[in-house]
C-alpha positions in Angstrom: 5.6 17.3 -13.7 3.2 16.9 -11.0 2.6 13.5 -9.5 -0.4 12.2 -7.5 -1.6 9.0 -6.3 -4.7 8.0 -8.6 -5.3 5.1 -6.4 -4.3 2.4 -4.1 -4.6 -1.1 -5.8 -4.5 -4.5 -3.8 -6.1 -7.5 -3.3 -9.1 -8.1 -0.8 -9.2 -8.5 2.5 -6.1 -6.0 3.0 -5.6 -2.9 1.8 -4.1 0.9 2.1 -6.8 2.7 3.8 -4.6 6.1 4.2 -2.5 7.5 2.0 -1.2 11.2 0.2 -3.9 13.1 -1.1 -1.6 15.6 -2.3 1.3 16.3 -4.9 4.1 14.1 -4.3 7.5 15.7 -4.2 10.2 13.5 -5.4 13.1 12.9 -2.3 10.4 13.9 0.5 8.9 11.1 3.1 5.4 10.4 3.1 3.7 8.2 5.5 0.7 5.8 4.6 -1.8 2.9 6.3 -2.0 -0.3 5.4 -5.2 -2.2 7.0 -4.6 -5.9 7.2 -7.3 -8.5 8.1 -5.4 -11.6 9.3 -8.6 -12.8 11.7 -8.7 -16.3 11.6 -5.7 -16.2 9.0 -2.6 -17.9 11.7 0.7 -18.5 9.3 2.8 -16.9 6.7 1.5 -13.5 5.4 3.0 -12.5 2.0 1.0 -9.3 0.4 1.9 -7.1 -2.5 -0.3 -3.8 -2.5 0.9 -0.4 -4.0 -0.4 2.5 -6.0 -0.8 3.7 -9.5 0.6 7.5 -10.0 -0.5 9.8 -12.1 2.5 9.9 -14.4 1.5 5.8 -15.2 3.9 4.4 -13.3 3.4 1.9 -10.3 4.9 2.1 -6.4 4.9 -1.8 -5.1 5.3 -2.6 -1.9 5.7 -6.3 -0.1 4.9 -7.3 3.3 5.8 -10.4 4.7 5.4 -11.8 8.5 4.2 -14.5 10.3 0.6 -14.4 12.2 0.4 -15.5 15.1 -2.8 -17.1 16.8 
């Protein structure tokens, strides 16, 4: 089956602001942005943030770092 990214889900501020508009082929790279507004925001960063698939099923991603003043 054909697979396509319905939409990128995520919690305000940060968020994927470029991603695949196109079929997704199982085993081949893709690349993607992920906008994060950390202004004012110095510490630990943990974010989840991923995308809902066509076929129902969920891509998660988790970034964690440390921001620095």
């Amino acid at each position: 089956d054909t697979v396509f990214i319905l939409r990128p889900w995520t919690g305000d501020p940060h968020y994927i602001c470029e991603y695949p508009k196109e079929a997704i082929v199982k085993g081949k790279p893709y690349s993607f942005t992920v906008c994060f507004w950390n202004e004012g925001r110095a510490g630990l960063f943990h974010k989840t943030m991923g995308f809902e698939l066509s076929n129902r099923e969920n891509i998660a991603f988790v970034f964690k770092g440390n921001v620095l003043k």
